[in-house]
N, C-alpha and C positions, 0 to 999 in steps of 0.2 A: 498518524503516519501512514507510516504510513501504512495496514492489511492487505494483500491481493492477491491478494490472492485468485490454469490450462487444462485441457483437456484431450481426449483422446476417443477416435471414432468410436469405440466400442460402448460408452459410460455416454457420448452423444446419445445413443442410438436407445440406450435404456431408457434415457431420462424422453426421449421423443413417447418411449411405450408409455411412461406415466401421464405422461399430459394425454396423450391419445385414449387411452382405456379410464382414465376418470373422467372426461369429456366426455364419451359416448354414453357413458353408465349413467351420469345425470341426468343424460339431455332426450336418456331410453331410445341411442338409436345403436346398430349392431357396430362391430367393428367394419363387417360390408360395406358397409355405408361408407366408408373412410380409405379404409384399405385397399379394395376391391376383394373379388370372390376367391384369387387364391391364398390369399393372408387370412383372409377370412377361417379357410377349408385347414390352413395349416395349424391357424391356434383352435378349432375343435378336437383337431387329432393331437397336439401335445396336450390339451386339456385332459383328454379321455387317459392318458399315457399316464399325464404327471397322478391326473387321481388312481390311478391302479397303483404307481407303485409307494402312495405315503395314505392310502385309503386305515391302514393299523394306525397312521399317527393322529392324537388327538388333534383338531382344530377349534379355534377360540369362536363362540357361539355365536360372541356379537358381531362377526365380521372377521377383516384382516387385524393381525396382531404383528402391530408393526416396532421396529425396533425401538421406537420410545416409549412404547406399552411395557419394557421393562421397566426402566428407574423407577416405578413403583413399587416393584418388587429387588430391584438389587442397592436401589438409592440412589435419589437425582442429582444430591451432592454432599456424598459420605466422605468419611475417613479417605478414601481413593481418588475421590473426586478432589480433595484439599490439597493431597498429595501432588496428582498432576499440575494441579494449580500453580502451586510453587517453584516446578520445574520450569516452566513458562520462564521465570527469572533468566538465568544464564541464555535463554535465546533472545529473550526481549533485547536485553543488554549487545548479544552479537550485532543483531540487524541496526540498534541505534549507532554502535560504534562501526560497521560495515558503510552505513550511510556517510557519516557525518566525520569520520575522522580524513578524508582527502583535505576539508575545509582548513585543520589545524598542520596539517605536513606539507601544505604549499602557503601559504600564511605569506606576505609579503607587506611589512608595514609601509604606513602611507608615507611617510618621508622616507626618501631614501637618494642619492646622487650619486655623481660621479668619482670613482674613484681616483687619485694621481699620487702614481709611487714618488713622483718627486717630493708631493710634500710630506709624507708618512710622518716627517720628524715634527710637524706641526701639529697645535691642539686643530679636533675637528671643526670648532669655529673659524681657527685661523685658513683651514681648510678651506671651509665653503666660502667666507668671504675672497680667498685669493681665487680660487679657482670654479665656481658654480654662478652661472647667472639667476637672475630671480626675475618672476612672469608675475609682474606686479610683486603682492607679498608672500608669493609660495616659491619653492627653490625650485629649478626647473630639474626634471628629473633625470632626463635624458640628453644632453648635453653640457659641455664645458667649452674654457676660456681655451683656445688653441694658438696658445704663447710658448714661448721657451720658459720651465717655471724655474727651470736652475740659475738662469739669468736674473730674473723678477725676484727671487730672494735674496742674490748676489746685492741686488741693491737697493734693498729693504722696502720694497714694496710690501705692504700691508692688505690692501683691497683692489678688487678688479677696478679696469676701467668699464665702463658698458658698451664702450667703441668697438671692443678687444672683437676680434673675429670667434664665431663659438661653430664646434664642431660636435660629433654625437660623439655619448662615449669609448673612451677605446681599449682602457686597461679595467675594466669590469664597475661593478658600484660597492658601495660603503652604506649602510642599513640603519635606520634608530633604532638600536635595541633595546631601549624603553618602551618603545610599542611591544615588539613580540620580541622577548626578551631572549630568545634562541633561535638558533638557523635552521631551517626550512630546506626543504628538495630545490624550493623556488628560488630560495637565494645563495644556495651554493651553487647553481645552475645560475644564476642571472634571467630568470623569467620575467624580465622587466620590460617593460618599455618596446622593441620592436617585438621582442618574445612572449610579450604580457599576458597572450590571448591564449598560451600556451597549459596552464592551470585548465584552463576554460576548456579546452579542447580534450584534455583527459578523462575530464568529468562527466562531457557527454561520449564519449569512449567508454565510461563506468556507465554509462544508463544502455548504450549499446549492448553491453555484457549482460544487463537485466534482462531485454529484449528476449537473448540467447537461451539466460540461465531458467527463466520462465518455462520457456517451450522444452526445453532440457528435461529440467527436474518436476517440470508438469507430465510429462509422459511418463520419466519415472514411477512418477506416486503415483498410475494411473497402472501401471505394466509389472511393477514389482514390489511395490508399496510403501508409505508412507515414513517406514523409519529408514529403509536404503535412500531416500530421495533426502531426508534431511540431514543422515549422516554425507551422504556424498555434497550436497548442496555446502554444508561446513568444509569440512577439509577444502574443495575449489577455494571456499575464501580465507583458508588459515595459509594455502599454498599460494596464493596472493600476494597478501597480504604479509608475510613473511617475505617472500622474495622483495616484494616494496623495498626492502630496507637494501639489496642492493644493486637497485637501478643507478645508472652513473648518465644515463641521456634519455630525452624525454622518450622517445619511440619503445625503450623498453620499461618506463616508467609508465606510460599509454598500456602495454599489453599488464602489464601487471594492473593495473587498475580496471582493466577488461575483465579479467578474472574474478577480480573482487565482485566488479558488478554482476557475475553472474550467481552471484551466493545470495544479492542481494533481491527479492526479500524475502527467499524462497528459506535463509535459513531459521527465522522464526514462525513463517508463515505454514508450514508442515505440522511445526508443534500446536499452533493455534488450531488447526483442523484436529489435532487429533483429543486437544482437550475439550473442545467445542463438539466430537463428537459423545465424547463417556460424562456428558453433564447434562442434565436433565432439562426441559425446553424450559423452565421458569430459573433455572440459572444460567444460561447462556447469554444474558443481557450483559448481567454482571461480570462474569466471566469476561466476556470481550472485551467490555469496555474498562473494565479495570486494570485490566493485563496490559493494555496501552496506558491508560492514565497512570497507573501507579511505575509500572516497571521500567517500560519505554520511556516515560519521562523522566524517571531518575537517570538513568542511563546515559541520555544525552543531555541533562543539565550536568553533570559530574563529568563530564567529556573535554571541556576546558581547561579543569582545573588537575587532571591526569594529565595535559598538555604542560600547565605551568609546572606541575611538580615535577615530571621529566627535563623539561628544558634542554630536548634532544627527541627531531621527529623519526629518528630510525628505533630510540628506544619508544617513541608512540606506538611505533605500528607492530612494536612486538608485545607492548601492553595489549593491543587492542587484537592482535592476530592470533595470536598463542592459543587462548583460551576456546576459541573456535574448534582444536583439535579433540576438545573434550565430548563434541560429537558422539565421539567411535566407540565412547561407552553408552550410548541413549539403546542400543538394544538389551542391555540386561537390565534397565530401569523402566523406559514407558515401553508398555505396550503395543504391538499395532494394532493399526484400526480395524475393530471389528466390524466395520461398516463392510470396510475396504474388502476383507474373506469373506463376507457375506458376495459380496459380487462377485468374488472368484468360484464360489460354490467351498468354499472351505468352513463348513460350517459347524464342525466340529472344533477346530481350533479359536472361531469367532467364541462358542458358546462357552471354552473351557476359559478364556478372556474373563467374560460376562462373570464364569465363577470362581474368579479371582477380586472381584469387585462385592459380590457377593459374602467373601469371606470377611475381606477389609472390612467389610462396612456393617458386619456382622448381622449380616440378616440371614434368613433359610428360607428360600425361594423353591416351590413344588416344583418336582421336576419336568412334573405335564407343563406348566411354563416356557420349560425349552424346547418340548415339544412341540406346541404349538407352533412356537416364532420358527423351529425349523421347519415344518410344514410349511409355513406362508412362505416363506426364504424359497424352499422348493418352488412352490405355486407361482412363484412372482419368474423364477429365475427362466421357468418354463415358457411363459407368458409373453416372456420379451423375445422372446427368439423368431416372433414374424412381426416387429413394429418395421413404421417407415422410416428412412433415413431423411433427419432435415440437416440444412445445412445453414452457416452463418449469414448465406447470399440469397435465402428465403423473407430474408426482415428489408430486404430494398426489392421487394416484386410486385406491395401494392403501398398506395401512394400515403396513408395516415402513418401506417407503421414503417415504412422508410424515410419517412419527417421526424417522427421520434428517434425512431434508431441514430440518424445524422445530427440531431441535436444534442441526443446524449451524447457520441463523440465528442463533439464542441464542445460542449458542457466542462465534460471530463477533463478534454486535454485543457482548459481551461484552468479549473480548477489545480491541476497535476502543475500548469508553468505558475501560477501564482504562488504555490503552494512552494514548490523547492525555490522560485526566486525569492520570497521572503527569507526563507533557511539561509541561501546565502549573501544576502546583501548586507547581513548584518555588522558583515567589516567597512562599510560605507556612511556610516550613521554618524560620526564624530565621536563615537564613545568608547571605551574599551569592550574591543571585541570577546572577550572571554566573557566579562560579566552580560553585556549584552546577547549573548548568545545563548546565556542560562537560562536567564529571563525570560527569552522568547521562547524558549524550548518546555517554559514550567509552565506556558498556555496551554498547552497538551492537555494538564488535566482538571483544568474548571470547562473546559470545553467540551471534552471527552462526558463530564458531569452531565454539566449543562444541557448535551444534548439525551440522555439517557432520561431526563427527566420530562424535555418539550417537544423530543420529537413525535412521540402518538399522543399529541395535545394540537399542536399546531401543522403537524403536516409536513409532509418534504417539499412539495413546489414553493411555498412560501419562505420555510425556512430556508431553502436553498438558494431562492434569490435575495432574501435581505441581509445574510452572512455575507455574499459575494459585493452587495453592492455595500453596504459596511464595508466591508473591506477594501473594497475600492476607492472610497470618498476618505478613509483614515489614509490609505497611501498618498492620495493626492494631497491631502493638509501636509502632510510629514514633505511636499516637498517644498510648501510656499512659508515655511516655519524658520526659523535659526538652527541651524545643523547641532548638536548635539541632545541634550538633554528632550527640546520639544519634537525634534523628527526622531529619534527615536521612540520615542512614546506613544506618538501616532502609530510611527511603524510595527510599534507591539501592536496594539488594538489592531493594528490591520490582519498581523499574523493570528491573532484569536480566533477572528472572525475567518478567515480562510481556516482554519484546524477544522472547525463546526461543518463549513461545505465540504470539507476533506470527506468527513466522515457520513456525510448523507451522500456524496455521488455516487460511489460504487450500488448503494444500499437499492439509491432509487432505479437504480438503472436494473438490476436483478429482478424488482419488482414489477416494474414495467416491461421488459421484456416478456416475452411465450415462454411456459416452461421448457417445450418442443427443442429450444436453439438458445435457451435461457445460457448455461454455461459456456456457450462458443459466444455468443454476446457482449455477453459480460469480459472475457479472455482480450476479446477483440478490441471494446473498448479498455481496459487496461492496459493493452500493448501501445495504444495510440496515447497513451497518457503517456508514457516512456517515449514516444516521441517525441512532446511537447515538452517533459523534462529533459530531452537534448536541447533543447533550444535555451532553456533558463539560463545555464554558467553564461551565455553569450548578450544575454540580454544583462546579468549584474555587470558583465564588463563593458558595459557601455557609461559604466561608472568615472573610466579611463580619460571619457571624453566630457563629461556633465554628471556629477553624483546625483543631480537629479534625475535623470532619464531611466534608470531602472524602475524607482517607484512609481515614474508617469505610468509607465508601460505596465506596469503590474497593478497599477491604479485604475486604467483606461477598460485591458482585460478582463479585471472583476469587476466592475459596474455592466460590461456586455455581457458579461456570463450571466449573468444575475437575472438580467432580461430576457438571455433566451430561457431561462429555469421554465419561465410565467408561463412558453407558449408551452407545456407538458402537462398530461392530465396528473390529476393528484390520484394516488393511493391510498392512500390513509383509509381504512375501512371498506377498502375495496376489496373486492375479490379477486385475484389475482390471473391473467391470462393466461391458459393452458394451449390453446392450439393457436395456430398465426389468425384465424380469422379473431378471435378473441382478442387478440394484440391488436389488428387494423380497429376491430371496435371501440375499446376500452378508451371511454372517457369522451365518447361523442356530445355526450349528453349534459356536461361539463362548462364553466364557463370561465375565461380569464381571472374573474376577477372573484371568484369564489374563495372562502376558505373555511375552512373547516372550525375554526372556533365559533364563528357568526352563523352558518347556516342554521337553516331551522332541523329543530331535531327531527327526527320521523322515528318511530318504531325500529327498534330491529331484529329482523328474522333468526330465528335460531341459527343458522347456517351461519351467519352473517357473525352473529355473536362468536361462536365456534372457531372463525377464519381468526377474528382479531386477538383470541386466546394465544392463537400460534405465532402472532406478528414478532414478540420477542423474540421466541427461537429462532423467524427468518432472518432476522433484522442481526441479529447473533452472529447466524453465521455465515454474513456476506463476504466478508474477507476473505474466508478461506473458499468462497464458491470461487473466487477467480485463478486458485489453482488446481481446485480438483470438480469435478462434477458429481463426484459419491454422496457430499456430506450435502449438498444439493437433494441429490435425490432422494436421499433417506427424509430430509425434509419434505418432501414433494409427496413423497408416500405419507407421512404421517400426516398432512396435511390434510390430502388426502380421506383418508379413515377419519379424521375428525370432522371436516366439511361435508362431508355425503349425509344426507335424510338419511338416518338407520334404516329404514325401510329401502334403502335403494345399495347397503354396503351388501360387500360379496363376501 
């Protein structure tokens, strides 16, 4: 699903000094060298400053003691750690039913005609044969026989002629409610036929609102912090979402689904940053990927059948909205992020955090400990106060790393329209859309699996393009197949394999970009993925016109995506770029057709070994880097301290 996890100049500007000052340090050239002489002149004088006034506090021998230098002392994943775990639940559950329930409240089964009050008193067969033409052997949806039918029963006519002159509907339509066995926003509104497109049109209205709510509740969590931004982030979509229930014309059913999307996916995505930050870097794998496979995917297989046992979409949207309100108690339960105080300089309240985890998890941690880590806290916080400011329009200045950066875009927004057009085409398939909808929804966690186990085996450039074009080549079969049972089957396979690319885009993209502009990057390409998810509703209703042309088109897409994947350097055991020249370099050396299960082994350097210790915890925590830059940087630092030659850490 989908993770993503904006940012804000100040948490920019940090994460620039990290990449900056671990870059010089290795490479033994000053900050001079980078900066120029007055940055330079300015961090000798806060250095001399910061060391007078914490020169009493104990500092850690081997170097910097960075905030994951704790869990070994408070526990990487205790009794607290378990706890927040499970809280994860109730938000997983919001964002799947934030996403996914527009799909069941605009529902519009595939048969459906015209209605004519004259014949009311007739069965609905006697109906359609007197008065609905038929387009070969399907009933024509939108128009009727334009006869007198008072006359035509008068004298007992039984069935149309085909001669009869036909006109569009005029007194509304009549629905099979064996398909979707209750009425819809869609079909008490009539969104049929000239208004069809009109479902379509809200939806990317709801990705509009994402666009919004992102940049919204990313400043938030950046400005005030992590539980204001997820508590506020909920309620936008309880007050939504509730109002949903009553819109009476599309324009205010549009702003109400605005709303919604701006919750969306900020309101689980907060909570995953902040579990991902109090979990120790060898459980943040699991952690991440569990919380989607297990949580999220129940969420939205059980989303259907909350549909059928309601059999009423205004009592959906208060099943599915209500429980959002439950928000406004997350600050007496999780705590904030003590990443997050640590950057504000609040670091007495981060540390009384730290010994509340400490208590749960029943350990006794020296309290020189929290000494130290405040020391570094100080030393870092000092540190950052003369780095350069980069910007997101740094990665298109030279010609390798502006090829990369424009193809991850692609990539992404790629990945992002195949991905939500599979979601919704699944009412196009011949089958019943609820059980089909489960089904495709419960690929979520053999893929989620699957990749937890092959991705630092095989690599992301490769697995990125053979997900994509798999997926592409099962869309194409699903449309040259017999509609029901065989195109949807393909069509699952297809969505499998798109979940898997789902889940390595963002990943690879974090990786590949500079730490320098890493966060504004990554934000950027997310935002462009919400672009390309405007476009999806519009490409499944092309359904309207050929049920086959959605899956061409979503077919066509992920075989090109797949391809551009190849022209990107791999990662996998790299060392990841810290400054933009490091970005323009990375992966010159590389070649198309390389990959990493087949190369030849070489030796590896300590450092090198060191980097790919940390791959989990980055790998962890991508989702939540594309809404905040902290749990970033806290990575970057740790990263940091672990990859630097002892002999060269400060």
């Amino acid at each position: 699903m989908p993770p993503q996890e904006k940012v804000i100049e100040h948490q920019q500007q940090q994460q620039s000094d990290d990449g900056l000052k671990m870059d010089n340090t290795i490479a033994g050239y000053t900050n001079k060298a980078f900066v120029g002489e007055e940055n330079h002149n300015c961090g000798e004088k806060k250095s001399e400053k910061g060391l007078n006034e914490t020169s009493t506090l104990p500092v850690n021998p081997g170097g910097s003691f960075e905030f994951d230098d704790l869990f070994p002392h408070i526990g990487a994943f205790g009794y607290y750690q378990i706890f927040l775990f499970l809280m994860m639940i109730p938000f997983a559950f919001f964002v799947a039913w934030v996403y996914f329930t527009q799909i069941f409240i605009t529902l519009v089964p595939e048969n459906h005609w015209c209605w004519v009050p004259e014949l009311e008193n007739l069965t609905v067969e006697e109906r359609i044969a007197l008065a609905i033409p038929m387009d070969g052997e399907v009933l024509n949806r939108c128009s009727m026989y334009d006869v007198n039918y008072t006359e035509i029963i008068q004298k007992g006519v039984k069935s149309a002629d085909p001669s009869w002159k036909t006109i569009r509907c005029r007194s509304g339509w009549e629905y099979n409610t064996t398909e979707v066995p209750y009425s819809t926003i869609a079909t008490e509104n009539d969104w049929v036929c000239d208004n069809a497109a009109l479902p379509s049109t809200a939806q990317s209205i709801f990705f509009c609102g994402a666009i919004l709510g992102g940049l919204v509740f990313g400043w938030i969590a950046d400005r005030w912090g992590r539980i204001p931004a997820l508590v506020g982030t909920n309620l936008v979509g309880f007050i939504g979402g509730m109002a949903t229930t009553m819109c009476a014309s599309f324009w205010t059913f549009a702003a109400c689904r605005f709303l919604v999307g701006m919750a969306f996916d900020n309101c689980f995505t907060m909570m995953y940053i902040l579990v991902l930050e109090y979990v120790g870097p060898k459980w943040r794998t699991f952690v991440a990927n569990m919380s989607i496979a297990i949580f999220f995917t129940f969420a939205a297989s059980i989303l259907p059948w909350i549909a059928l046992w309601t059999a009423n979409w205004k009592m959906l949207c208060y099943i599915t909205s209500a429980p959002l309100a439950l928000a406004i108690l997350t600050p007496w339960i999780v705590p904030e992020s003590a990443r997050w105080l640590v950057s504000q300089g609040q670091f007495d309240k981060s540390i009384g955090i730290l010994r509340k985890f400490e208590r749960f998890n029943r350990r006794t941690v020296d309290p020189k400990v929290y000494d130290s880590f405040r020391a570094n806290c100080i030393k870092i916080q000092q540190e950052e106060e003369c780095g350069k400011n980069y910007t997101v329009l740094d990665l298109f200045k030279t010609p390798r790393l502006r090829k990369i950066t424009i193809i991850l875009i692609l990539l992404w927004m790629a990945i992002s329209l195949v991905f939500d057009g599979h979601v919704r085409n699944v009412g196009t398939l011949g089958l019943d859309i609820f059980l089909t909808f489960t089904i495709a929804s419960a690929t979520e966690f053999p893929a989620d699996t699957f990749l937890t186990f092959v991705l630092d085996l095989w690599g992301r450039r490769w697995l990125a393009c053979g997900s994509m074009v798999i997926s592409g080549i099962f869309s194409l079969l699903a449309t040259v197949v017999p509609l029901g049972i065989p195109s949807a089957t393909l069509a699952i396979l297809g969505r499998f394999a798109i979940n898997i690319s789902y889940n390595i885009g963002l990943q690879y993209a974090a990786e590949l970009l500079p730490t320098v502009v890493r966060a504004q990057g990554v934000a950027l390409i997310h935002i462009m993925g919400y672009v390309a998810s405007i476009v999806a509703p519009f490409v499944v209703y092309l359904a309207n016109i050929d049920l086959s042309l959605p899956l061409l088109i979503l077919g066509v897409l992920g075989i090109l995506g797949g391809i551009l994947a190849l022209f990107l350097p791999e990662t996998l055991d790299q060392e990841l770029p810290q400054t933009l020249q490091d970005g323009e370099n990375f992966g010159v050396d590389q070649k198309i057709w390389d990959f990493p299960c087949i190369k030849k082994s070489e030796p590896e350097k300590p450092a090198l070994q060191r980097s790919t210790s940390t791959r989990s915890s980055i790998r962890a925590s991508i989702r939540g880097e594309i809404r905040s830059s902290m749990l970033n940087r806290g990575s970057i630092r740790s990263r940091k301290s672990i990859t630097m030659p002892e002999n060269l850490a400060v």
